[in-house]
C-alpha positions in Angstrom: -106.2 -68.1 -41.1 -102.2 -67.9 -41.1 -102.3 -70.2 -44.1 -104.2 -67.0 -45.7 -101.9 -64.8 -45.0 -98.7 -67.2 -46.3 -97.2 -67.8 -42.8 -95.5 -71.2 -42.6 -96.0 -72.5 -39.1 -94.3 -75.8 -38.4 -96.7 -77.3 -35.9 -99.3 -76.9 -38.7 -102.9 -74.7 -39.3 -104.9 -77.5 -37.5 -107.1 -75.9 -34.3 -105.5 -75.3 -31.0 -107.8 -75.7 -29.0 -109.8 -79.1 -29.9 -107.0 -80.8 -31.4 -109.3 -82.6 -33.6 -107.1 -82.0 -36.7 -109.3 -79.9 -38.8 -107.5 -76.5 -39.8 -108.4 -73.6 -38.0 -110.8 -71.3 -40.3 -112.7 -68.5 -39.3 -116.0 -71.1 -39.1 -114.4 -73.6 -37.6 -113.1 -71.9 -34.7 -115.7 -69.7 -33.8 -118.6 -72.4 -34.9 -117.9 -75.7 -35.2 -114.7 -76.2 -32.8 -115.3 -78.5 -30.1 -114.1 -76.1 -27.4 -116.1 -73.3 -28.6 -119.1 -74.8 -29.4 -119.1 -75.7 -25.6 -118.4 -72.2 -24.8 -121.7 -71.2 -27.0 -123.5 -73.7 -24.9 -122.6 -72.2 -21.3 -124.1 -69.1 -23.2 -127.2 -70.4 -24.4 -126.2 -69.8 -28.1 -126.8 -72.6 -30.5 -125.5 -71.9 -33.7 -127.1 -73.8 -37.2 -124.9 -75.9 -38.7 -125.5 -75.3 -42.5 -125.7 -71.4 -44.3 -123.6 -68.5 -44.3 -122.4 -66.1 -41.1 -126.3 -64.2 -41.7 -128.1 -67.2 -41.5 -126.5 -68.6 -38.6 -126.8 -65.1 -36.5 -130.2 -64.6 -37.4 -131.2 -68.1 -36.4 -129.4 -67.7 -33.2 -130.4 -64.7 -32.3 -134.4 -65.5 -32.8 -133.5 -68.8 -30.1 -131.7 -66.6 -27.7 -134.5 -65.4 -24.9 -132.5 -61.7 -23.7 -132.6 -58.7 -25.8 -128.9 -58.6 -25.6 -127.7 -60.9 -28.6 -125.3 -58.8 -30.2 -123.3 -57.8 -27.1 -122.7 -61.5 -26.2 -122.0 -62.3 -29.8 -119.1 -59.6 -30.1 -117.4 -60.1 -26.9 -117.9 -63.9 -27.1 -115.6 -65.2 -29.8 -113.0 -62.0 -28.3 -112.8 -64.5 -25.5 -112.4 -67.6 -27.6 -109.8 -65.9 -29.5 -108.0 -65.0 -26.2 -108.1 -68.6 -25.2 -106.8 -69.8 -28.3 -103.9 -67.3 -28.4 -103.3 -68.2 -24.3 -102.7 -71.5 -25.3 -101.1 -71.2 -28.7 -98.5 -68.0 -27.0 -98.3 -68.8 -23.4 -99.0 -72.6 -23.4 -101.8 -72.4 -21.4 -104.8 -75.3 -21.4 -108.5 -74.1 -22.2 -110.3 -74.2 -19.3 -114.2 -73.4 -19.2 -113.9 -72.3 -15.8 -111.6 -69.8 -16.7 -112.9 -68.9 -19.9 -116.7 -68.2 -18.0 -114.8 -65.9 -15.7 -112.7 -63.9 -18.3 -116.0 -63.8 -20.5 -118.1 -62.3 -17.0 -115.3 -59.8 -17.0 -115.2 -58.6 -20.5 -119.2 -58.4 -20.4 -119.1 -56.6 -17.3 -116.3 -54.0 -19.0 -118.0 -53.1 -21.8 -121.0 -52.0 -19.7 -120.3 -48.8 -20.6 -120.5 -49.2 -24.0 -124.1 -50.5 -23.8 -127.5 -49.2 -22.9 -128.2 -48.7 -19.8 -131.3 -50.0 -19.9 -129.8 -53.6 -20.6 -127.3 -53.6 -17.3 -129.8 -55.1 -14.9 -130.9 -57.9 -17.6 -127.3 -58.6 -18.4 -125.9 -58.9 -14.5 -128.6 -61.2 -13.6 -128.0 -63.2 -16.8 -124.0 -63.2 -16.0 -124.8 -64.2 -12.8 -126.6 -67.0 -13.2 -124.3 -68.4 -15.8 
């Protein structure tokens, strides 16, 4: 992504936050990335690994049991990207732990901003992850 935008970073455009040497992109760290693909899994999202960004939502959405897909799908890679910039900024390790809490938080934040009629569904879902 900084490579995009012509920043020169000496440490280099691989991802943070699996350190697997592949360069962070847009897909790779939201879809393929080691830590975040564990972070789709505490969610129940399973992403395909072939197609574009519509083929991969609409696949996952159809496999993902609550009616609340798109609400876990915003704020989820908001919290990836916070993790990322924790570490990359602040030096700070990914932790799953961590990131299940700051997800909960976020979720439970934006309740406002979602129907009403989805709060009960989306506290016992949080709950139990």
């Amino acid at each position: 992504m900084l490579r995009r935008r012509r920043k020169f970073l000496e440490e280099g455009y691989n991802c943070a936050l699996c350190q697997d040497g592949v360069e962070e992109t847009i897909e790779h760290l939201f879809f393929s990335c080691s830590t975040s693909s564990c972070r789709w899994l505490v969610l129940g999202i399973f992403w395909n690994d072939g197609g574009n960004i519509f083929d991969k939502l609409s696949t996952a959405k159809q496999a993902f049991p609550f009616p609340f897909f798109m609400e876990v799908v915003m704020i989820g890679p908001w919290c990836i990207w916070k993790e990322r910039n924790a570490l990359t900024f602040n030096g700070k390790a990914p932790n799953l732990a961590t990131w299940k809490n700051d997800f909960k938080k976020e979720v439970r934040g934006h309740l406002c901003r979602i129907k009403s009629s989805l709060h009960d569904s989306i506290n016992f879902w949080l709950d139990a992850l």
